[in-house]
DRENZA-318008 format. One record per atom (N, C-alpha, C): residue in three letters; y, z, x. Coordinates in steps of 0.1 Angstrom, whole numbers, plus 5000, padded with zeros to 4 digits. Example, Ala and Ser with C-alpha at 12.3 -4.5 7.8 and 13.67 -1.06 7.14 Angstrom:
ALA494350785132;ALA495550785123;ALA496750785132;SER497850715128;SER498950715137;SER500050795129;
END
This chain:
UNK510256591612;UNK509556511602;UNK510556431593;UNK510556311589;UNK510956211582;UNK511056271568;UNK512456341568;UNK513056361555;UNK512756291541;UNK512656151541;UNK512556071529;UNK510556061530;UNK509956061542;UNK508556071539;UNK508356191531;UNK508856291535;UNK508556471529;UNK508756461513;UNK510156421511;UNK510456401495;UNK509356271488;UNK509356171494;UNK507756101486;UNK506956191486;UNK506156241500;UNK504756311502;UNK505056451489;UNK505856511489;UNK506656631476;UNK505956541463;UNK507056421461;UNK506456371449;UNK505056331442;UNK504456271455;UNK503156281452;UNK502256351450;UNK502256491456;UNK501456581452;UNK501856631436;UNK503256661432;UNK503356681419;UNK502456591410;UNK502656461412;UNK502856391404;UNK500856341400;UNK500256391413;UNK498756401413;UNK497956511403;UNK499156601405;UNK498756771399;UNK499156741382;UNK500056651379;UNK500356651368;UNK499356651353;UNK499256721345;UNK498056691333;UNK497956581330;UNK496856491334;UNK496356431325;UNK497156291334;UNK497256321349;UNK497556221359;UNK496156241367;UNK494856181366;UNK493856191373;UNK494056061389;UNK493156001393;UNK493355941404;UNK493255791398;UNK492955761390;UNK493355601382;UNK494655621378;UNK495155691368;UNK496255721369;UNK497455671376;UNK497555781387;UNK498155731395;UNK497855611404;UNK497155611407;UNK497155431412;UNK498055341405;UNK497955361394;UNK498455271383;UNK500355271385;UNK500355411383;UNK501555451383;UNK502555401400;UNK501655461409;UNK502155381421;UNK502355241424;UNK500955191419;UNK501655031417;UNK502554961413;UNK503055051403;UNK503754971394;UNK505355011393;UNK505555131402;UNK506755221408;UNK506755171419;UNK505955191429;UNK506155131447;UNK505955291452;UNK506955411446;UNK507255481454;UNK507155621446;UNK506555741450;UNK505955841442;UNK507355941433;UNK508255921441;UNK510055981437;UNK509855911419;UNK509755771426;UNK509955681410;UNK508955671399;UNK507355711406;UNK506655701399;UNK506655831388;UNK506955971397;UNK507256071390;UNK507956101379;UNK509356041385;UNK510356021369;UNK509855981357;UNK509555841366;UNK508955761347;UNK508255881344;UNK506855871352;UNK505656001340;UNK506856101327;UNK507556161338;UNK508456301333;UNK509056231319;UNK510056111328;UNK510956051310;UNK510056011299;UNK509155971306;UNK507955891290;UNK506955961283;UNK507556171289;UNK506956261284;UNK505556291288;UNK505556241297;UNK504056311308;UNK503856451311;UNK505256491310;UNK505156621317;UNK506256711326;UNK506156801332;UNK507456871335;UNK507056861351;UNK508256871359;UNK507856991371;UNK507057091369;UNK507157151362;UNK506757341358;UNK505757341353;UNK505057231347;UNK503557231342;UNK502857171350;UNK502757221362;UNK501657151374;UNK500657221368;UNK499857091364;UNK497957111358;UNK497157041370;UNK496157091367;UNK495156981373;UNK493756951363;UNK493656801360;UNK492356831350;UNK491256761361;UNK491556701369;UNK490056641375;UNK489456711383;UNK488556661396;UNK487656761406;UNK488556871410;UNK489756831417;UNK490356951423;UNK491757001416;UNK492157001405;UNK493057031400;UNK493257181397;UNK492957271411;UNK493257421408;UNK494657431417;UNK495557331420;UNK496657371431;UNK497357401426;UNK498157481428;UNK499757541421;UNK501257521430;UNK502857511422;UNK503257521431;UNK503357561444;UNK502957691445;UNK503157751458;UNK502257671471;UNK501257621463;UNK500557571476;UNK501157401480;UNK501457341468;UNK501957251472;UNK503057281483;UNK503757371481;UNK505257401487;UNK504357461500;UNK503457551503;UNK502557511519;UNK502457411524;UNK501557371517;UNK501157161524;UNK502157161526;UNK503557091521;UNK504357031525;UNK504957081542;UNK505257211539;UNK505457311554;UNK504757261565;UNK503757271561;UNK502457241571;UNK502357121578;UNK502757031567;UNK502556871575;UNK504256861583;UNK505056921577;UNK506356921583;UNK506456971593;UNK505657081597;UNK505457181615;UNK504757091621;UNK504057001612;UNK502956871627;UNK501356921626;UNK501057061617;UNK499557071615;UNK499156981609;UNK498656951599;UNK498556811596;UNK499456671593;UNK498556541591;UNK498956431589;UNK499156421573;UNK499556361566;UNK499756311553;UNK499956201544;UNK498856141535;UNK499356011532;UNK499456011519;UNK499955911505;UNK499855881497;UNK498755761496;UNK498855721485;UNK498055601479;UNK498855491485;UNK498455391491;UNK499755261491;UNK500655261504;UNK500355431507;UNK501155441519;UNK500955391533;UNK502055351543;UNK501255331554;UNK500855421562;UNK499555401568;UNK498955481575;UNK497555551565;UNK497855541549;UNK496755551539;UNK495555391546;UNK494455451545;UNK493055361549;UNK492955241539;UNK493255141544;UNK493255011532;UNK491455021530;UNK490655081533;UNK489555101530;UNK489155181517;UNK490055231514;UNK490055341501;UNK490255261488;UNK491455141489;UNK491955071478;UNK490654991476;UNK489155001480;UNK488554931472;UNK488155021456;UNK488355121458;UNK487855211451;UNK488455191437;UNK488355251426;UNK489055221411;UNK489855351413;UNK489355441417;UNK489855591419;UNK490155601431;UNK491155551443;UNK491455591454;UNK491455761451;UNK491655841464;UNK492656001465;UNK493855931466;UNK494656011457;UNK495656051454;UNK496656061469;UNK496356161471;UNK496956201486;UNK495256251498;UNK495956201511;UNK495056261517;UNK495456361530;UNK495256411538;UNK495356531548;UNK494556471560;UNK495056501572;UNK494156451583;UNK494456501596;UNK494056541601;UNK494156621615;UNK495056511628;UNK495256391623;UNK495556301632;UNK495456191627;UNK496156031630;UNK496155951625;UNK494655871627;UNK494355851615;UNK492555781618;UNK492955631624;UNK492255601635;UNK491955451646;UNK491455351638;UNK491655241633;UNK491555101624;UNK490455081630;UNK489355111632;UNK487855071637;UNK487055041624;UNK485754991626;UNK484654981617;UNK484055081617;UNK483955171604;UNK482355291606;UNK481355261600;UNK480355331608;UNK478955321597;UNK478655471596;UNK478655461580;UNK478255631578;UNK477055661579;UNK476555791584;UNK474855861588;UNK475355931576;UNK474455971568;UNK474156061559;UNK472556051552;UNK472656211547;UNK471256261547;UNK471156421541;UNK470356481543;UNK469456621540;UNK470156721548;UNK470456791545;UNK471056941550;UNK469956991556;UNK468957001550;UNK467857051553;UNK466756921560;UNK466756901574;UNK465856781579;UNK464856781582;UNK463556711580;UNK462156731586;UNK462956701601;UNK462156791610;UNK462056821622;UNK461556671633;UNK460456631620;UNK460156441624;UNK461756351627;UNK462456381620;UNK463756271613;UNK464756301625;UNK464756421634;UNK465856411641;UNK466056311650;UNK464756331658;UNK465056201664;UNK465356031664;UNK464556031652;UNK465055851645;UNK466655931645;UNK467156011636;UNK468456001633;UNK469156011642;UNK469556101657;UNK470056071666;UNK470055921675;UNK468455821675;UNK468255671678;UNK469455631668;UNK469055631657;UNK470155531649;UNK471755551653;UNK471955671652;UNK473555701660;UNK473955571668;UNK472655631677;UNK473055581690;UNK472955411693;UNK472355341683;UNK472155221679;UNK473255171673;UNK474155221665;UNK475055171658;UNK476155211665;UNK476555271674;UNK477855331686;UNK477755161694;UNK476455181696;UNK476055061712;UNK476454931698;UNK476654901692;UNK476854791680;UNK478454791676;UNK478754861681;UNK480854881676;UNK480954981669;UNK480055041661;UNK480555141650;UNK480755291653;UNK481955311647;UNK482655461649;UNK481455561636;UNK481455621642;UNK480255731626;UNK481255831619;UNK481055801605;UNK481855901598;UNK480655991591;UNK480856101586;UNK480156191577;UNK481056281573;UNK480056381567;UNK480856491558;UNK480956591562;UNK480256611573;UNK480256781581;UNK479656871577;UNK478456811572;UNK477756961563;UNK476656951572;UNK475957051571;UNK474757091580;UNK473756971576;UNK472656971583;UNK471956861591;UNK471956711597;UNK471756631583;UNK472456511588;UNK473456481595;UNK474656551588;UNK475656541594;UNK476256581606;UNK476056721606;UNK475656751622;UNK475356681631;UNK474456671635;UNK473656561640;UNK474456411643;UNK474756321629;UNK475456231637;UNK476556221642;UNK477856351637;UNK478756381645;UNK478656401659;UNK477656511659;UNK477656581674;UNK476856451680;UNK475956361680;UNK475456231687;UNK476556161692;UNK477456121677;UNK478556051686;UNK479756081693;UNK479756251690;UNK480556321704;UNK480156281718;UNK478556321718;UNK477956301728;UNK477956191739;UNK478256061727;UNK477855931733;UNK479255901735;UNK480856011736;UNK481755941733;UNK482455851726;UNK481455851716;UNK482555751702;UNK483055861697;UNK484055741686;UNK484655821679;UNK484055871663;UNK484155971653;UNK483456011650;UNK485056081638;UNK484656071623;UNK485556101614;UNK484956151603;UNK485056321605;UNK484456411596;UNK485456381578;UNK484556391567;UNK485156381553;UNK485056501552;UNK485756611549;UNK485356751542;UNK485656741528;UNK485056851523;UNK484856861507;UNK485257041508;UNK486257041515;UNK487257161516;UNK488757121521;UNK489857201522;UNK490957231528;UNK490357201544;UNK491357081551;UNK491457101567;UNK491557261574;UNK491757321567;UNK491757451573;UNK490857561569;UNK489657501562;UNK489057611558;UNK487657541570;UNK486757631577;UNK485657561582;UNK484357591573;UNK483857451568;UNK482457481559;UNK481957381560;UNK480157411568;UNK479857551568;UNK480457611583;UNK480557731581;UNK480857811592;UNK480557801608;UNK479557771609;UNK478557711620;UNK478857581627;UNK479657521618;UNK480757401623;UNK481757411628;UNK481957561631;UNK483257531639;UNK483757511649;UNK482657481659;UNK483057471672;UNK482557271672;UNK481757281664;UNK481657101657;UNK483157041653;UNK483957111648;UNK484757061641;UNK486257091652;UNK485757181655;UNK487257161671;UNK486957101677;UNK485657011683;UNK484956891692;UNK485556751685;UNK485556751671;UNK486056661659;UNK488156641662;UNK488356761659;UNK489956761662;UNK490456691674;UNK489556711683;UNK489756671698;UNK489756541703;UNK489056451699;UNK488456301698;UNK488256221687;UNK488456301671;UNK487856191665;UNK489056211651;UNK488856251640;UNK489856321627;UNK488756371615;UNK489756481616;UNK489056521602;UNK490056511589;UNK489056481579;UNK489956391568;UNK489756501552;UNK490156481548;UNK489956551531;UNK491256511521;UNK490656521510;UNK491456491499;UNK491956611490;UNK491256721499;UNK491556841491;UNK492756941500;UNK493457011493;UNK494857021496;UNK494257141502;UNK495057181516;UNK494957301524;UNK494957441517;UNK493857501522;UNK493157651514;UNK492257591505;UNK492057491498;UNK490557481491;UNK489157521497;UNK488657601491;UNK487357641491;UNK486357521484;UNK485057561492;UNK484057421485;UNK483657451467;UNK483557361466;UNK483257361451;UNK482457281448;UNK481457271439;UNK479957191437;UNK480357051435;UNK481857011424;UNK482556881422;UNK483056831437;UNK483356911441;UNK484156821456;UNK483256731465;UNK482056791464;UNK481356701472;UNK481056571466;UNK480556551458;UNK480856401454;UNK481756301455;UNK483056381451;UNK484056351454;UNK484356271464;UNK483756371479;UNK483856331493;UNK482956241495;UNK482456211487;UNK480856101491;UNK481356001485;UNK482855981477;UNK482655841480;UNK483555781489;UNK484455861494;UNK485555821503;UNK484755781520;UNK483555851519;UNK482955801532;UNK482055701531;UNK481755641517;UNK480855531513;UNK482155441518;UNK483455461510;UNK484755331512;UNK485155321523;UNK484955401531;UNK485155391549;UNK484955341558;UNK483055311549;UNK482355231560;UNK482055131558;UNK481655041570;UNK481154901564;UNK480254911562;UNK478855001564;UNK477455051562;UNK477455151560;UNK476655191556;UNK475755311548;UNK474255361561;UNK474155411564;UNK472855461567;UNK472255591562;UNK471055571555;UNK470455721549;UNK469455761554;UNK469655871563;UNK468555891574;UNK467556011563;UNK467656101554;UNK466856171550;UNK467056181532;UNK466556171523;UNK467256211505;UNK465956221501;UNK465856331488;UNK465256371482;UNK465656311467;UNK465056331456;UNK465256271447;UNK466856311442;UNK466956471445;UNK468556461439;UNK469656501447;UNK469356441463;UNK469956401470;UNK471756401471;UNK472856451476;UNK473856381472;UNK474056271478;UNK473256211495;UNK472956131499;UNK473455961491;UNK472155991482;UNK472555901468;UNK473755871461;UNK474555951462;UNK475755931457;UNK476755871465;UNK476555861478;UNK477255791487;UNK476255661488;UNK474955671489;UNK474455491489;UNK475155421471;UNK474855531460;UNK475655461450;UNK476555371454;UNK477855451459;UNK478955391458;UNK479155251469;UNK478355281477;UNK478255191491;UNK477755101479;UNK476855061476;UNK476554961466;UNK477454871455;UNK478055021446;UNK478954961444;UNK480154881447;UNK480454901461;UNK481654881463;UNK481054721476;UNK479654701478;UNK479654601483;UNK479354611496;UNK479154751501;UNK478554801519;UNK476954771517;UNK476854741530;UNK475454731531;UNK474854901536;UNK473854891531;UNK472754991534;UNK471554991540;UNK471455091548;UNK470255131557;UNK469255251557;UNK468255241557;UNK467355331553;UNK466155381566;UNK466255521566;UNK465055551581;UNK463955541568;UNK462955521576;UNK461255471559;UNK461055621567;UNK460255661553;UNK459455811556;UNK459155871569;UNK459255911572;UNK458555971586;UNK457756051587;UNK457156151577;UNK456156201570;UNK455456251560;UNK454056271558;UNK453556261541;UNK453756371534;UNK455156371530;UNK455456461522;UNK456556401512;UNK455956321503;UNK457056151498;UNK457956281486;UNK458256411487;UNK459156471475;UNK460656461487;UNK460356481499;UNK462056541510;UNK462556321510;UNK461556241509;UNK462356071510;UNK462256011498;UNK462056061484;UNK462256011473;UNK463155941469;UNK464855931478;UNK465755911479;UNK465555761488;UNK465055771501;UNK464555681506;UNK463355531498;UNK462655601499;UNK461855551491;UNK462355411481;UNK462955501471;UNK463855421461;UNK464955321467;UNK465355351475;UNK466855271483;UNK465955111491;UNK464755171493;UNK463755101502;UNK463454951494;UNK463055021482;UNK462354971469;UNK463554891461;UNK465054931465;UNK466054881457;UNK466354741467;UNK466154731478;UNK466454651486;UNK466954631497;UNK467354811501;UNK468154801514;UNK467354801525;UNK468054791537;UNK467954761549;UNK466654871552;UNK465554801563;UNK464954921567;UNK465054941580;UNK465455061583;UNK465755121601;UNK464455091605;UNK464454991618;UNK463455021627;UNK463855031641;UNK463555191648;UNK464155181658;UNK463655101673;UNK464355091680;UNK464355001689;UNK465154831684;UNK465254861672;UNK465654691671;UNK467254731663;UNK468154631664;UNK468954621660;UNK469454681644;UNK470454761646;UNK470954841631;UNK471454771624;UNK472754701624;UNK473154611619;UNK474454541627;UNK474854461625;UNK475954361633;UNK476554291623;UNK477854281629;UNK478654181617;UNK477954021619;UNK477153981624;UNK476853821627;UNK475253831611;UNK475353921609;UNK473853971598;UNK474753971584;UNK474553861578;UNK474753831564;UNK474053941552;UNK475654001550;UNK475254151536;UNK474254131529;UNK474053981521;UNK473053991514;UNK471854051519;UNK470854051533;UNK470254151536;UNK469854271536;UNK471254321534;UNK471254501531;UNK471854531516;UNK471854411508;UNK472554471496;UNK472054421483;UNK471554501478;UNK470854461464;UNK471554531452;UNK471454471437;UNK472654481432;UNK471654621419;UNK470254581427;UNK469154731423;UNK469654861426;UNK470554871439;UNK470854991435;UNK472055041426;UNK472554921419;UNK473255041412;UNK472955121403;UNK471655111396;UNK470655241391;UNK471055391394;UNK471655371410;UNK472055481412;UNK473055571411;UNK474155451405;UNK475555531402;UNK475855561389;UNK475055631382;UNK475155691373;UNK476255831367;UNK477155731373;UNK478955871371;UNK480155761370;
END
């Protein structure tokens, strides 16, 4: 492993962990440094903080030396990949964000394709699978690689669809690359290692945490060039990934109810009613020759209320 990558990727993680260095923060600080060695110092001389006081105040700020001093091991044996903010091989897809991650982790270098994210309901009416495996399969046959978060239903589903169909396919976890959650994914998630990447912002050995998922919901909104929300309920996290998709200018797509029970597509519903795209299968998902203003209304940002 590249000696001077190891000492940046070192710096970075300190310099992430540092109190009261959240992920605007550093952005800032990397901009305006280039390189995480330099950006570290300044913080330290201008009284930011020490080596020895590795804090964390934001979503995942429970890492301590020692684990940093793992990660590093780790990506240095070749178990994982490793990027900074700014760095190459970091997803120029992220820098739309105000809050890139800091650093990210990845099973393999992620393929410069277009995604369109499937997300949805853990829990899915039994109606919805099949539109949600059609839509997969609509948006594969259209160019698009599928990203999600690997949590049970939705995501399931459009992972394992685009195994199926041979695309490629880039799980977000809202854990450690090494931890498998949920559990039942793990023969999902070595089918993922094998053909497609799995990605996270959260440093190796994190356990899931109620903050992390959001977290992960918006890095797969910045990902994609679409949004598709195959199932949401009113408090959906679904929603928090069409938020951001919104915010950040992705178009959005929506399966319409599929049965009369309007509490499990409340989520839908609203996205419907805000202006986005409506899935009708058999006909075209979306295509780059389809002008955004169709899938993007500036109604939904009602929804990004964070």
């Amino acid at each position: 492993m590249n000696k001077i990558f190891l000492q940046e990727f070192a710096a970075a993680l300190q310099l992430s962990r540092h109190k009261g260095v959240g992920a605007a923060a550093f952005r800032r600080l990397i901009d305006l440094h280039r390189l995480p060695t330099l950006a570290l110092a300044s913080w330290i001389a201008d009284g930011g903080g020490n080596t020895a006081g590795l804090q964390r105040q934001s979503r995942h700020k429970s890492a301590t030396a020692e684990m940093i001093r793992s990660a590093l091991e780790r990506v240095d044996r070749g178990e994982f990949m490793g990027w900074y903010y700014s760095q190459p091989g970091y997803p120029l897809q992220l820098h739309d964000l105000g809050e890139p991650p800091p650093v990210l982790f990845a099973s393999c270098a992620i393929r410069p394709l277009k995604f369109a994210a499937v997300v949805g309901a853990r829990k899915l009416a039994p109606e919805a699978i099949l539109p949600a495996e059609e839509m997969v399969r609509q948006l594969v046959a259209e160019g698009y690689a599928i990203v999600s978060g690997g949590a049970a239903g939705v995501d399931t589903i459009a992972h394992q669809k685009a195994l199926d169909l041979g695309a490629y396919t880039a799980a977000i976890l809202a854990t450690g690359l090494d931890v498998v959650y949920p559990a039942a994914n793990a023969g999902l998630f070595a089918a993922i290692r094998r053909s497609g990447v799995l990605l996270s912002e959260m440093m190796p050995g994190a356990k899931p945490q109620r903050s992390f998922f959001p977290a992960r919901n918006r890095i797969i909104a910045a990902l994609a060039d679409v949004v598709a929300v195959v199932q949401a309920g009113e408090g959906s996290g679904a929603l928090i990934t069409a938020a951001w998709a919104s915010r950040l200018g992705r178009r959005l797509l929506v399966l319409p109810p599929q049965t009369d029970c309007p509490e499990i597509w409340a989520g839908n519903i609203k996205l419907i009613e805000a202006g986005a795209g409506v899935y009708q299968p058999g006909g075209r998902a979306f295509s780059v020759a389809e002008p955004v203003s169709e899938f993007f209304d500036a109604g939904c940002q009602s929804f990004a209320g964070f």
